[in-house]
C-alpha positions as CSV (number, residue, x, y, z in Angstrom):
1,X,12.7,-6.1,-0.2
2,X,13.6,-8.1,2.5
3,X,17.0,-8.7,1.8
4,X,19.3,-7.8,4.7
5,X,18.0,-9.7,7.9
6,X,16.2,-12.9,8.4
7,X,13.6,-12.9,10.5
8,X,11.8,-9.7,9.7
9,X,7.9,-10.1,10.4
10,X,5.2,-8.3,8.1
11,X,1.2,-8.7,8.8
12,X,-0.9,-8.1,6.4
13,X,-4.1,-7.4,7.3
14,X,-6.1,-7.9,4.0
15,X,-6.0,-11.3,5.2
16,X,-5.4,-11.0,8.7
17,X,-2.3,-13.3,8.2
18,X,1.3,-12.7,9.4
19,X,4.2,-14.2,7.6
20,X,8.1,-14.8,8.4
21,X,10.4,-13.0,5.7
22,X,13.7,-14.1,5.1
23,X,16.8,-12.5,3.4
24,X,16.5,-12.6,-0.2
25,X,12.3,-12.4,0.0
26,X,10.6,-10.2,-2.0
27,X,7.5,-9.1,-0.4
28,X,4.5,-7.3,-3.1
29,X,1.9,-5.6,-1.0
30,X,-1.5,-4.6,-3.3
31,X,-2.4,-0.8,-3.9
32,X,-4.9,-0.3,-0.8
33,X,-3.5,-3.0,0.8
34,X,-3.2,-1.6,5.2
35,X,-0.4,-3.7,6.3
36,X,2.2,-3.3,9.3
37,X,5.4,-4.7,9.9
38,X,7.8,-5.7,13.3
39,X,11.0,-6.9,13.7
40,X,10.6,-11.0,15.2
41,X,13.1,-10.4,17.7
42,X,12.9,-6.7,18.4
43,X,16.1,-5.7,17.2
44,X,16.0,-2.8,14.0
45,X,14.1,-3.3,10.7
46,X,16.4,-3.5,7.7
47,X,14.6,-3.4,4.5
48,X,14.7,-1.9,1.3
49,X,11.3,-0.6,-0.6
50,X,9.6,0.9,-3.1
51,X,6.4,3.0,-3.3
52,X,4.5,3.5,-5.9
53,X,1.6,5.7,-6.4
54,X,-1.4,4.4,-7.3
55,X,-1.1,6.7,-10.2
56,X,2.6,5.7,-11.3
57,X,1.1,2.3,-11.0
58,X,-1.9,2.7,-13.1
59,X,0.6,4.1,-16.1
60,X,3.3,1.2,-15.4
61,X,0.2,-1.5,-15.8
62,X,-1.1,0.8,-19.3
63,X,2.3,0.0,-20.7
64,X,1.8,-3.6,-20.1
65,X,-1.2,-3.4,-21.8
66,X,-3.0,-4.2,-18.1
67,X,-5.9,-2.0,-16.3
68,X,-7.7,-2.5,-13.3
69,X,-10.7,-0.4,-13.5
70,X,-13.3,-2.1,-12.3
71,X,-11.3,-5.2,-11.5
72,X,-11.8,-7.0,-7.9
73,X,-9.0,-9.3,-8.1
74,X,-5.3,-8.6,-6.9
75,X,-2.8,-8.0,-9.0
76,X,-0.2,-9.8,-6.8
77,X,-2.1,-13.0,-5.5
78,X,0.6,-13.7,-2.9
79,X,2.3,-11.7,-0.7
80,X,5.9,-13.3,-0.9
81,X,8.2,-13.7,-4.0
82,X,11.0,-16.1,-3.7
83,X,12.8,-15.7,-7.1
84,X,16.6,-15.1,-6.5
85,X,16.4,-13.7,-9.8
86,X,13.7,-11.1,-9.5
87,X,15.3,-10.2,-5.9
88,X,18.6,-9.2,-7.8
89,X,16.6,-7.3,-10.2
90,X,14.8,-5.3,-7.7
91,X,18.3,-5.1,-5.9
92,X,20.1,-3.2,-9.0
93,X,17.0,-1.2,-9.1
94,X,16.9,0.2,-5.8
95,X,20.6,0.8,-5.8
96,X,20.8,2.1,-8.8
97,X,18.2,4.8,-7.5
98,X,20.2,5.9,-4.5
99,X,23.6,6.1,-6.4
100,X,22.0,8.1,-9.0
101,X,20.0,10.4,-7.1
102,X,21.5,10.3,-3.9
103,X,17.9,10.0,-2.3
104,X,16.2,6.3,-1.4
105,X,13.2,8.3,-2.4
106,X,14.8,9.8,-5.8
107,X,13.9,8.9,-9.8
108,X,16.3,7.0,-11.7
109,X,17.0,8.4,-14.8
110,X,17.7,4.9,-16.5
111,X,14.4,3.2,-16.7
112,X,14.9,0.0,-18.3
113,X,16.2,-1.9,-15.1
114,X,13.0,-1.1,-13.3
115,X,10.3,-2.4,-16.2
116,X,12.6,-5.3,-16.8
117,X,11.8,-6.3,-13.1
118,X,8.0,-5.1,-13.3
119,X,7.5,-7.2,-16.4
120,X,8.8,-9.8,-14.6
121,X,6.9,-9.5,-12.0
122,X,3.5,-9.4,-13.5
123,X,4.6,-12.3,-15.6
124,X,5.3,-14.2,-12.6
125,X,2.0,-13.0,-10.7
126,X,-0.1,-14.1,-13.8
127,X,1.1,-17.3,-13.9
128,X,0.6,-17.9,-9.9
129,X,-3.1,-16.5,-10.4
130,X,-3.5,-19.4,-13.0
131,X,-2.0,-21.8,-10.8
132,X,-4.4,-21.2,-7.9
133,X,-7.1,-20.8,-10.2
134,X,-7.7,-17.1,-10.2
135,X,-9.5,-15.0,-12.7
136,X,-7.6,-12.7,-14.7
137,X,-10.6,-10.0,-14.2
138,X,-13.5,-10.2,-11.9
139,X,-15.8,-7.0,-12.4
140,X,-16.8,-5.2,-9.0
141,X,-20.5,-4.7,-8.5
142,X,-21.7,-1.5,-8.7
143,X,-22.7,-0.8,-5.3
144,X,-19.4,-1.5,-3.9
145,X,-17.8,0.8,-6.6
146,X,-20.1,3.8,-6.2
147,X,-19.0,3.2,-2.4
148,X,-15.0,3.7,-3.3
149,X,-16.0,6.3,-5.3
150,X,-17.6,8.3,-2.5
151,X,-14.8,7.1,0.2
152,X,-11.9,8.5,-2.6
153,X,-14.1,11.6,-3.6
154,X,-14.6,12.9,0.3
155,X,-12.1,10.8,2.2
156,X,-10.5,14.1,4.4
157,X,-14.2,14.7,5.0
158,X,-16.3,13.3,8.2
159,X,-18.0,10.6,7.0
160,X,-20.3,7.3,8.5
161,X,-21.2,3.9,7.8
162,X,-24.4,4.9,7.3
163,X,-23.2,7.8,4.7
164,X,-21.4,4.7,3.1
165,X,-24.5,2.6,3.4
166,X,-27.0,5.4,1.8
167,X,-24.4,5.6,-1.0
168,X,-24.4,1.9,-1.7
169,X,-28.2,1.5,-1.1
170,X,-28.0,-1.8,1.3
171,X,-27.8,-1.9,4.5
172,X,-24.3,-1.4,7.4
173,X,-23.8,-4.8,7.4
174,X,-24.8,-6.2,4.1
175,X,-22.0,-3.2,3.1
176,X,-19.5,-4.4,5.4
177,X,-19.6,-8.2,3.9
178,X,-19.6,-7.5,0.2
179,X,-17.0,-4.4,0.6
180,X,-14.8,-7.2,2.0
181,X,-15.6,-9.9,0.2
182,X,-14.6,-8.0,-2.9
183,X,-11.9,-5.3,-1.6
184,X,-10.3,-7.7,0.9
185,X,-10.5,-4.7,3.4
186,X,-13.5,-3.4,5.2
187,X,-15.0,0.2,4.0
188,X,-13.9,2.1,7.4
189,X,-10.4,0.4,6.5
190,X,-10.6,1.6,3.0
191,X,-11.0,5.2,4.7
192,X,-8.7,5.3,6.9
193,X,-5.6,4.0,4.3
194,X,-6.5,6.9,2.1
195,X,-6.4,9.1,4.8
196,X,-3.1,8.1,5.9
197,X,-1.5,8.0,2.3
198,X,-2.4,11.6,2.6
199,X,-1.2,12.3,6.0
200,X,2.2,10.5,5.0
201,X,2.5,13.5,2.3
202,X,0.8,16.7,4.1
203,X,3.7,15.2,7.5
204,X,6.1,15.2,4.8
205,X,5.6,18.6,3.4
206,X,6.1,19.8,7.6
207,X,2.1,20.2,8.5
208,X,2.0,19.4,12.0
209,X,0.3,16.0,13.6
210,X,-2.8,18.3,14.6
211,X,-3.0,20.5,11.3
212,X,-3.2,17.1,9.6
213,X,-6.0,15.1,11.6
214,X,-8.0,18.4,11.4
215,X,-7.6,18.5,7.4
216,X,-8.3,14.6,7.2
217,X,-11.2,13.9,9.7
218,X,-10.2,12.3,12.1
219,X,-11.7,13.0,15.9
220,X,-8.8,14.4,17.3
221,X,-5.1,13.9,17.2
222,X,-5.0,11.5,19.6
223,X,-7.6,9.1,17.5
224,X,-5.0,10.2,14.2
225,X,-1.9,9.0,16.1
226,X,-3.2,5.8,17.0
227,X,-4.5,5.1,13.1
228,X,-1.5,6.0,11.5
229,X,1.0,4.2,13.6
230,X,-1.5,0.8,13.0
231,X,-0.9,1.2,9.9
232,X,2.8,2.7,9.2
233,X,4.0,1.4,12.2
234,X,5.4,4.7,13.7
235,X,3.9,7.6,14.9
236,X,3.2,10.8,12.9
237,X,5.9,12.9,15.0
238,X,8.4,10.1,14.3
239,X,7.7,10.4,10.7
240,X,7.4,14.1,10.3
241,X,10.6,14.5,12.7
242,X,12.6,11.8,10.2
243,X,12.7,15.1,7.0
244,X,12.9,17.9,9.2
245,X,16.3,15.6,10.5
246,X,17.2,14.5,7.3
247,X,16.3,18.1,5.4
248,X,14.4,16.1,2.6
249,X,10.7,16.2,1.3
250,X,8.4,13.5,-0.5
């Protein structure tokens, strides 16, 4: 939630786009979705957020009666919300969350605020798909989702395009184009987001920069440092430092 500075910048690389957040934007970033984020004028970020699991996310969207297996198109269509009243909802949300657990990263016991702005959201996501003439459902091919599978399955193992490629039965490149053209993100992107949504946890829990690009793959620590800031935006010390500091876990 951008809502306490104008001027913020996010980039999202599904697109390789930036965009210019001001206060009161919402801004919806898919699950999979690499993205990083600066400040336009170098001074502090001051944002609020939530992050969902993909797993928390799949059970939100059964409630709703919505599933994306085997379903190419995103469920948010654009990456900015401007609805004053859907900013307040996520608002109350979010603060009720830190009053009632004392924790940013804590679960608030009273639902009902947070599917009231979910519903909302999806509501107003459908009827923006419509308007720029997107599908509701677009099945993946089967290549391309035997290729996720494999990426998901063995992600903290070492693994090649041409490992992908064999998988997915075409060739590097003819792999690289459809992976896109239906993900949004290319498979050696793909990889490396899953490995860092797993670093971001194994960091949390106090594993070491080192321990962690030896578990997930990754050439060395050096190689690990230089991914996970891309795509966090801060390096793995910084973020493992940031709950020894603060004493809390995630």
């Amino acid at each position: 939630i951008a809502g306490t500075k104008p001027g913020d910048r996010w980039y999202r690389e599904r697109l390789l786009l930036n965009y210019d957040l001001r206060s009161g934007d919402l801004l919806v970033i898919n699950p999979g979705d690499p993205h990083s984020c600066e400040s336009a004028d170098g001074t502090k970020l001051e944002y609020r957020s939530f992050s969902i699991p993909s797993s928390v996310m799949d059970a939100l969207l059964a409630d709703f009666g919505v599933s994306r297996e085997g379903v190419q198109v995103p469920l948010f269509p654009e990456p900015i919300v401007r609805d004053a009243g859907l900013f307040a909802l996520a608002l109350d949300c979010h603060v009720r969350g830190c009053e009632e657990a004392g924790d940013v990263d804590g679960v608030v016991e009273d639902a009902e605020p947070f599917y009231l702005f979910f519903e909302r959201l999806l509501s107003a996501s459908s009827a923006r798909r419509r308007e720029l003439g997107m599908p509701d459902a677009l099945p993946e091919s089967e290549s391309v989702a035997s290729v996720c599978r494999y990426i998901e399955q063995g992600f903290r193992s070492k693994m090649t395009l041409d490992d992908m490629a064999q998988v997915g039965r075409m060739g590097r490149y003819t792999l690289i184009r459809a992976f896109a053209r239906e993900k949004g993100i290319t498979p050696y992107r793909y990889l490396l987001t899953l490995r860092v949504i797993e670093a971001r946890s194994l960091l949390a829990g106090g594993e070491s920069p080192v321990e962690v690009a030896d578990k997930l793959g990754f050439a060395d620590q050096a190689h690990f440092g230089r991914v996970f800031k891309d795509i966090t935006g801060v390096s793995p010390g910084a973020y493992r430092a940031s709950y020894a500091l603060s004493g809390k876990k995630r």
